[in-house]
LOLUMFI-151113 format. One line per 2 residues: number of its first residue (from 1); their letters; for each residue y, z, x of N, C-alpha, C, O. Coordinates in steps of 0.001 Angstrom, whole numbers, plus 500000, padded with zeros to 6 digits. Each point is the difference from the previous one (the first is absolute). Layout:
% residues N
NUM> a> Y Z X Y Z X Y Z X Y Z X | ...
***
This chain:
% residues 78
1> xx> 475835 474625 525939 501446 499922 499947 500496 499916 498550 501026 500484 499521 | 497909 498714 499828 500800 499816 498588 499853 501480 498980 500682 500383 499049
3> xx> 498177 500184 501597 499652 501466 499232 501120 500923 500214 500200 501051 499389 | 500425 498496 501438 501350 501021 500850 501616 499584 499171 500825 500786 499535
5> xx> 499215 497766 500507 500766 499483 499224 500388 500993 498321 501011 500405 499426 | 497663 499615 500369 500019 500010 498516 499911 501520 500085 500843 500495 499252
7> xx> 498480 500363 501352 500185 501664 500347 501486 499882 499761 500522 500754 499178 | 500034 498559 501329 501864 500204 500491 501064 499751 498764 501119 500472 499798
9> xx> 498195 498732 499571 500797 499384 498647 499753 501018 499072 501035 500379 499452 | 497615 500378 500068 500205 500918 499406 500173 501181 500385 500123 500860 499128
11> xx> 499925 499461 502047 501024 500859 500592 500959 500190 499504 500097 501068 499396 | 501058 498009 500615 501188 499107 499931 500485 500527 498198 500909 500750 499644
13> xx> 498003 498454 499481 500164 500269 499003 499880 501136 500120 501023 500275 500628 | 498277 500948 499176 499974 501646 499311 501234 500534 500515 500644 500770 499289
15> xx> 499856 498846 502120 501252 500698 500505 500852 499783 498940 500450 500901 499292 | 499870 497473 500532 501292 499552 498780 499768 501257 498573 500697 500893 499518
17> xx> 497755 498469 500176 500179 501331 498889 499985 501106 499984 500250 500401 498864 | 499539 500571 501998 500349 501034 500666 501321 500400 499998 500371 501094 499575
19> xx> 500417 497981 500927 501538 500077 499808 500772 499681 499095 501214 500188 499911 | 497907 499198 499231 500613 499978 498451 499741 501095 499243 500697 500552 499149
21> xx> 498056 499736 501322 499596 501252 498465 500634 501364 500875 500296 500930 499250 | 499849 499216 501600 500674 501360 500425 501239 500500 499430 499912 501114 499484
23> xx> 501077 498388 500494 500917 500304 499285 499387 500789 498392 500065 501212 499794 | 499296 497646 499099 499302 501015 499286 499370 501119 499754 500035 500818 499080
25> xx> 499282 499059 502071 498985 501240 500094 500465 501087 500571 499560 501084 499618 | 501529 498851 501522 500813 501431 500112 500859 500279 499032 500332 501184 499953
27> xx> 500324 497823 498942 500909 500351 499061 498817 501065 498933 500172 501189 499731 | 498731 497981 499851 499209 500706 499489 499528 501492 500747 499953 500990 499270
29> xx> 499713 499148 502134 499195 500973 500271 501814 501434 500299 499855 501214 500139 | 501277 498191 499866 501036 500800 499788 500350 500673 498603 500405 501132 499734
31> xx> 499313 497839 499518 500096 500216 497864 498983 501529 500326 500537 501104 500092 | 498174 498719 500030 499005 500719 500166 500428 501593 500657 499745 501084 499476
33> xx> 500894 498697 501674 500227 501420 500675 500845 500471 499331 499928 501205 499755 | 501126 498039 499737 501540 500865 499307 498957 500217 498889 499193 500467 500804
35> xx> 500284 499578 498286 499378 500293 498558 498669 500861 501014 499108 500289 499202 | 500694 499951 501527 499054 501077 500690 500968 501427 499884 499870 501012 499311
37> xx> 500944 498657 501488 501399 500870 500373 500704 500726 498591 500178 501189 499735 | 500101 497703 499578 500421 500775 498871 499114 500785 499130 500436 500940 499335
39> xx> 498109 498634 500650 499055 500698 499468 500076 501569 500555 500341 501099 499562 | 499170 498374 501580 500222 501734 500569 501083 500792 500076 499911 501225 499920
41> xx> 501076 498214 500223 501920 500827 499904 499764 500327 498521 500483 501105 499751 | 498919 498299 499129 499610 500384 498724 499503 501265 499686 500308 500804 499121
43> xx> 498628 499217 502024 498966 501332 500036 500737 500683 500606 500545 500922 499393 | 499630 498949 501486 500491 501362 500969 501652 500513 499618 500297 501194 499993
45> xx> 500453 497982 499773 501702 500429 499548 499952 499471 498608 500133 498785 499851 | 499679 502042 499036 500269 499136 499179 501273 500599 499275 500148 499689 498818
47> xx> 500621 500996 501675 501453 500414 500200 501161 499282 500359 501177 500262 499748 | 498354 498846 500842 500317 498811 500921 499527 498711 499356 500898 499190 499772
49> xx> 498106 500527 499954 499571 498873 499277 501040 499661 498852 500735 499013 499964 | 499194 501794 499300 500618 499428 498637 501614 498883 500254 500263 498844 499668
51> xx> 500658 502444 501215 500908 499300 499931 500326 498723 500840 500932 499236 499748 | 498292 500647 501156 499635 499193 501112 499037 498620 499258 499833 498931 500587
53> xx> 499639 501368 498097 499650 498639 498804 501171 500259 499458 500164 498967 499351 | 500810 501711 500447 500966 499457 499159 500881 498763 500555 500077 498795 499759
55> xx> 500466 502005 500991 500416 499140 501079 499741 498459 500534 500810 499147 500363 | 498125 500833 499569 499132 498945 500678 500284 499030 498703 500348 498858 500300
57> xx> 499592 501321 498866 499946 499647 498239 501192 499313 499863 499925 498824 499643 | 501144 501660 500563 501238 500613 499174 500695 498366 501738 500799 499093 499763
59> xx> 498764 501066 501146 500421 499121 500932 499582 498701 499656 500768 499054 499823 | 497325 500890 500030 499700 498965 499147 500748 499514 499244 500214 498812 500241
61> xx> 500348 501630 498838 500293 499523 498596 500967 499418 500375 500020 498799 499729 | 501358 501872 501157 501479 499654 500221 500269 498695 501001 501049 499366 500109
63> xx> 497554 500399 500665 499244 499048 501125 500269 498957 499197 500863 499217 500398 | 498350 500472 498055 499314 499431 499310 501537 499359 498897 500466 498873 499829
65> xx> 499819 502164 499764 501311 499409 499308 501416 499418 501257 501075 499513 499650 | 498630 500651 501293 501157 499443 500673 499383 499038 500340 501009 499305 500126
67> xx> 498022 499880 500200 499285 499009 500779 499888 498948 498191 500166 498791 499836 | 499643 501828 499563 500073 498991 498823 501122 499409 499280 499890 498872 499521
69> xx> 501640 502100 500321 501350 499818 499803 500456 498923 501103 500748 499031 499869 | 498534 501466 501309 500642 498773 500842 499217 498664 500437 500399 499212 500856
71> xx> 498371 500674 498372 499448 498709 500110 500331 498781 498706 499389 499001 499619 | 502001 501721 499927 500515 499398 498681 499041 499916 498973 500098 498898 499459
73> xx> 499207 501646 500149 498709 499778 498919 499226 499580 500043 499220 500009 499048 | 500501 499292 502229 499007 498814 499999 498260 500874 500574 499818 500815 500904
75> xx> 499404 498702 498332 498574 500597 500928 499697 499242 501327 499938 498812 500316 | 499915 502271 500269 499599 499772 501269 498755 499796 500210 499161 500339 499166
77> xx> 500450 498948 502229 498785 499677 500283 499096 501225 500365 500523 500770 500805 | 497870 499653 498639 499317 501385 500444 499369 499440 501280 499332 500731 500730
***
């Protein structure tokens, strides 16, 4: 019974961390496919690529200066 107990507790535990690290690891294994994706839209359209990094860039940047004008100057937490 007590071998069962304790089967159950670390059971118990890997689920919790399981459900903690998931969130990471699909954020990570998503980072991964979009930079797969763009690799290949690279290769195959690259007619399409360029302005489609400009873009992407040019949103970044305007993302980046409006999120900082309006955090009054202050650094934010990474």
């Amino acid at each position: 019974m007590e071998v069962f107990l304790l089967w159950m507790d670390e059971l118990d535990d890997a689920a919790v961390a399981l459900w903690t690290l998931l969130p990471r690891a699909l954020g990570f294994l998503a980072a991964m496919a979009a930079l797969l994706a763009t690799g290949l839209a690279c290769l195959r359209f690259p007619a399409l690529a360029a302005p489609s990094l400009a873009l992407l860039l040019a949103s970044t940047r305007f993302h980046r200066g409006r999120s900082s004008s309006s955090a009054g100057g202050t650094l934010r937490d990474a």
